[in-house]
C-alpha positions in Angstrom: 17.7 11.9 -17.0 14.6 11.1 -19.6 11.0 11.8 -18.3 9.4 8.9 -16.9 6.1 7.9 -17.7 4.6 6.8 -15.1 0.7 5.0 -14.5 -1.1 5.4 -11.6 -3.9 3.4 -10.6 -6.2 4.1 -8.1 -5.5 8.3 -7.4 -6.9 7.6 -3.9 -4.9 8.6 -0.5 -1.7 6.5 -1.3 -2.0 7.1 -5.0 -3.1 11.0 -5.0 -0.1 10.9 -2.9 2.5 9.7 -4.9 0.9 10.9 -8.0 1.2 14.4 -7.0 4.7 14.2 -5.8 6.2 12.9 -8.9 4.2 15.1 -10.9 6.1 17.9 -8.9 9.5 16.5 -9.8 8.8 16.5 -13.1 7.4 12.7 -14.3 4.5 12.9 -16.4 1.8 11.0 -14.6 -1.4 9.7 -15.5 -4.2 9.1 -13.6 -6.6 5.5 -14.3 -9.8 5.8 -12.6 -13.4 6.7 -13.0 -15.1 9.0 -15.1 -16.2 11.7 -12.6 -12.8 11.5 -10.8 -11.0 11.5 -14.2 -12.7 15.0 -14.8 -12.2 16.2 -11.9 -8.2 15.8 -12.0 -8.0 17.6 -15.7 -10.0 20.2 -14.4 -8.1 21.0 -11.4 -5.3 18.3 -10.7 -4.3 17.0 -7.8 -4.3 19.4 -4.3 -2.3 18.0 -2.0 -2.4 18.9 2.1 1.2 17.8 3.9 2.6 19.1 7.2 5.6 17.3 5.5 6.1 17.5 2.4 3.8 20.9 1.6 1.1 22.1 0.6 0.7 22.0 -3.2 -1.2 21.5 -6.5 0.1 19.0 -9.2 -1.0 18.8 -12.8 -1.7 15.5 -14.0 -3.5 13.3 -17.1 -6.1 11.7 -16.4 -8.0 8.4 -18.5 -10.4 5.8 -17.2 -7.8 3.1 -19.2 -4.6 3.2 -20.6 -3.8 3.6 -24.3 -0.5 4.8 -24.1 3.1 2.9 -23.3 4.3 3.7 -19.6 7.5 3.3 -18.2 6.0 2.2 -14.3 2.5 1.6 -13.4 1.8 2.2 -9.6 -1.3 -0.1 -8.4 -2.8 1.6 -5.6 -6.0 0.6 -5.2 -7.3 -1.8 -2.4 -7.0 -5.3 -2.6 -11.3 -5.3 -2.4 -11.1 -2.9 -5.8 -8.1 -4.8 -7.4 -9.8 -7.3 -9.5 -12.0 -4.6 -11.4 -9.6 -2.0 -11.7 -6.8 -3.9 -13.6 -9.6 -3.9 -16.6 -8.0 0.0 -16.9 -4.7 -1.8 -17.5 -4.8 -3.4 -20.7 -1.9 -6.6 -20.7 -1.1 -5.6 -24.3 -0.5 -1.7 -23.9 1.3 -2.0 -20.4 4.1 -4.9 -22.1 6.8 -5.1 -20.3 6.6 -2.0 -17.8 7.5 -2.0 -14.2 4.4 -2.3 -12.3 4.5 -1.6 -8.7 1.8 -2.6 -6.5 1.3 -1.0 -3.7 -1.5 -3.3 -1.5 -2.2 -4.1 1.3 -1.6 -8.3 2.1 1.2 -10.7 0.5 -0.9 -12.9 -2.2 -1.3 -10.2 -5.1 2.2 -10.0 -6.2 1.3 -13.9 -7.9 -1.7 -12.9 -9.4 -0.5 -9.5 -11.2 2.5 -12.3 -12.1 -0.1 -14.6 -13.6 -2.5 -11.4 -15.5 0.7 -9.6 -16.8 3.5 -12.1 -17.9 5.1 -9.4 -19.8 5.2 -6.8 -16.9 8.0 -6.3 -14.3 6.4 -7.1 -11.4 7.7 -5.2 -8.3 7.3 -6.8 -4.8 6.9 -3.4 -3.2 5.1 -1.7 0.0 4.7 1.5 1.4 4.0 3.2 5.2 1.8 6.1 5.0 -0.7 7.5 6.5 -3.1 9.9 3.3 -6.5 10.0 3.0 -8.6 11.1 -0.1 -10.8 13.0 1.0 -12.6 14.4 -2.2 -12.2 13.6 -5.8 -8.1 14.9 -6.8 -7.8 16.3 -2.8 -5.0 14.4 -0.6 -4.3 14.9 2.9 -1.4 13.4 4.4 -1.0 13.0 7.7 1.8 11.1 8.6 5.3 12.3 9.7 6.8 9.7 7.0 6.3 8.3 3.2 8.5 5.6 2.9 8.8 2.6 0.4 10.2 -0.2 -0.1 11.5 -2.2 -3.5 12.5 -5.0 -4.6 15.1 -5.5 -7.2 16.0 -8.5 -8.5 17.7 -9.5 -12.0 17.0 -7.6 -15.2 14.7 -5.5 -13.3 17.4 -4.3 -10.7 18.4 -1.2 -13.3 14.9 0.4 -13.5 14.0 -0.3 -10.3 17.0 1.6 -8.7 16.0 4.2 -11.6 12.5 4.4 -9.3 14.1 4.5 -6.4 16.0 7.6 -7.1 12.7 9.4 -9.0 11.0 8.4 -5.9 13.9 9.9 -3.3 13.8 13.0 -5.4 9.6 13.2 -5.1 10.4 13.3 -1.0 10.0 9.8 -0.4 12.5 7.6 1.6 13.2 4.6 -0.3 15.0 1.1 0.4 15.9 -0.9 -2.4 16.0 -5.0 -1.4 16.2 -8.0 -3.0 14.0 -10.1 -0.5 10.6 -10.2 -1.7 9.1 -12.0 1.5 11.2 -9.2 3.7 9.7 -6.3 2.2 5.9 -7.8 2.1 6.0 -9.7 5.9 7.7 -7.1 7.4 4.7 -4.7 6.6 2.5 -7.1 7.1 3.5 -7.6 10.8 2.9 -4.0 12.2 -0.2 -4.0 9.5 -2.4 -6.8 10.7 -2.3 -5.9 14.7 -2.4 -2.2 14.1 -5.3 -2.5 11.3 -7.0 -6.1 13.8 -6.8 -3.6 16.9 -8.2 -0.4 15.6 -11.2 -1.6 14.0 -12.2 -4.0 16.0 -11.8 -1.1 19.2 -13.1 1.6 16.7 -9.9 3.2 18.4 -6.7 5.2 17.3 -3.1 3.7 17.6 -3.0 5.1 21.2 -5.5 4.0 22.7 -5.5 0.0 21.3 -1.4 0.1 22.5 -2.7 1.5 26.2 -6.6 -0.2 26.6 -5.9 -4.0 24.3 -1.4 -4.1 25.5 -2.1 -8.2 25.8 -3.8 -8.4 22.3 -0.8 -6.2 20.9 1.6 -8.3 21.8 -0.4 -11.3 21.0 -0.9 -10.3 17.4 2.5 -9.0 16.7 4.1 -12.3 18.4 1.9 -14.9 16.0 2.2 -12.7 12.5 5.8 -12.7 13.2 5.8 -16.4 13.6 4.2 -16.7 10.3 6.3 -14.2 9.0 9.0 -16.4 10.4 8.0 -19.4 8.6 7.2 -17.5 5.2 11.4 -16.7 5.5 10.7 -13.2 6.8 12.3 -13.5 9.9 10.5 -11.0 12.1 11.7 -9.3 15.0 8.4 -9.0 17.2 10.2 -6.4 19.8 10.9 -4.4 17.0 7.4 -4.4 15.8 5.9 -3.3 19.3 8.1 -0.5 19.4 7.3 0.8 16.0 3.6 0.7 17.2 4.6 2.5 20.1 6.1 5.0 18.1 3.8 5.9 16.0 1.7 9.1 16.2 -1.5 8.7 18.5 -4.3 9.6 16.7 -3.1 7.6 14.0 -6.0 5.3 12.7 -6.0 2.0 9.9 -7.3 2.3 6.4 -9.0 -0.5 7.8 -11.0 0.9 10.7 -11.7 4.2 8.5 -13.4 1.1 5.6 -15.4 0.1 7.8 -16.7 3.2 10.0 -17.7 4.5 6.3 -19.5 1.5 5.8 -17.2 0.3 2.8 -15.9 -3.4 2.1 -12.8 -3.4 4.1 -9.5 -5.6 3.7 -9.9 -8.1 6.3 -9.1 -11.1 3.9 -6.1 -10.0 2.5 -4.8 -8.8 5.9 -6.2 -11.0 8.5 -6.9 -13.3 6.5 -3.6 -14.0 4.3 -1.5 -14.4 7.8 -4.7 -17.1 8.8 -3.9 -18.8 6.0 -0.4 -18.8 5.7 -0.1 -20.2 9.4 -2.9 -23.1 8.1 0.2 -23.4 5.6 2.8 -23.9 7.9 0.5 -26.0 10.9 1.2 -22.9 12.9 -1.7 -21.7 15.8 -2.6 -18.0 15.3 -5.3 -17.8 17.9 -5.8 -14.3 18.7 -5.1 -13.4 15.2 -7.5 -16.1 14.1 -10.6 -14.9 16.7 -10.0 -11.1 15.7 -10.3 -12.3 12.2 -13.7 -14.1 12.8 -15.6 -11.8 14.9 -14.6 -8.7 12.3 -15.9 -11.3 9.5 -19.6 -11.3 11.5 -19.5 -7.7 11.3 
């Protein structure tokens, strides 16, 4: 199989993560970030810490913006970072490359649409649980990486050509053809689980014991909206998913805000607020977490 090239923007906790992995299978991978992190990982590349998937140290590029044609470019960033960081991705050198975004919400797939006509955009999403916690240092602590992709059309080739790359990196991987599926059905364990957590400055165990009415709640209207969006949600499912999961697990979210950062409340909360304005649906409880995280 020919070397992919592969972009990746953003070589935070998801994108350190995936970076490193492919890099280990043999892709070559660049890096598009700043200038003191873009030292950093030619220096010393990328060390990665995984109960999983094990402990190792990947060798990667590294360039604050691409110059160079790419077969994939993963977006990894947050959706509070996206706007500024596509300037690394110049429209005319990326053409007509797959690029996979891998954010948080439902309304960016349109707008990398609208900024890269050429580009195969790739409804995508991923559940993870990786934390940067230094400059080209990854810690995942999750029992589970695992993606989902859309392929549709012309696109359907490459993107089952990622799919396999990715399954060989240690991934799990389901290939769809139902954008709306893939991005609503993260987004309804997402919003309660990242809602809960930061509003209770509380892990996954402790918001599914001390806030069970509010769980339920959340998980009951996103699915509606998810319902309406034609995402048909299974909201039983959902809960016991967030049962399942570890613990001490805690949101990207709640971690944003405890370190004082912008967090993602529009494009989680706030995209399943809007979508039920949309649709003349009531999201109440969704609607009131969304407002009092908004007043700090």
């Amino acid at each position: 199989m020919t070397t992919q090239r592969v972009a990746v923007l953003g070589p935070g906790g998801v994108g350190g993560l995936l970076a490193a992995l492919l890099a280990r299978v043999g892709a070559e991978v660049t890096c598009l970030a700043g200038a003191d992190t873009v030292e950093v990982l030619r220096r010393d590349g990328i060390r990665l810490a995984s109960a999983q998937l094990g402990d190792s140290t990947a060798r990667v590029d590294a360039a604050e913006e691409l110059t160079e044609p790419v077969d994939v470019c993963l977006v990894c960033v947050k959706a509070t970072q996206l706007d500024a960081a596509l300037a690394r991705v110049p429209a005319g050198v990326l053409g007509g490359a797959l690029l996979v975004p891998f954010l948080n919400g439902v309304e960016h797939v349109e707008e990398l649409r609208r900024r890269y006509p050429d580009a195969g955009v790739v409804p995508a999403a991923i559940r993870v649980e990786s934390t940067r916690t230094a400059p080209g240092v990854v810690r995942h602590g999750s029992p589970f990486v695992s993606v989902d992709l859309v392929a549709t059309g012309a696109l359907e080739e490459r993107v089952r050509g990622l799919a396999e790359l990715l399954g060989r990196a240690g991934v799990a991987v389901r290939v769809g053809d139902d954008a709306a599926a893939v991005l609503w059905g993260k987004l309804a364990f997402l919003a309660p689980f990242a809602l809960l957590t930061t509003s209770a400055r509380a892990t996954a165990g402790e918001v599914r014991e001390q806030r069970r009415d509010d769980l339920l709640a959340l998980v009951a209207e996103v699915a509606a909206v998810a319902g309406a969006e034609g995402a048909p949600t299974d909201a039983e499912a959902v809960v016991a998913f967030f049962d399942g999961v570890p613990a001490g697990m805690r949101s990207s979210m709640q971690r944003d805000a405890e370190a004082g950062r912008p967090t993602e409340l529009d494009a989680i909360g706030g995209a399943v607020v809007r979508a039920a304005g949309r649709h003349g649906l009531a999201v109440p409880v969704t609607a009131r977490y969304v407002a009092e995280l908004s007043a700090g």
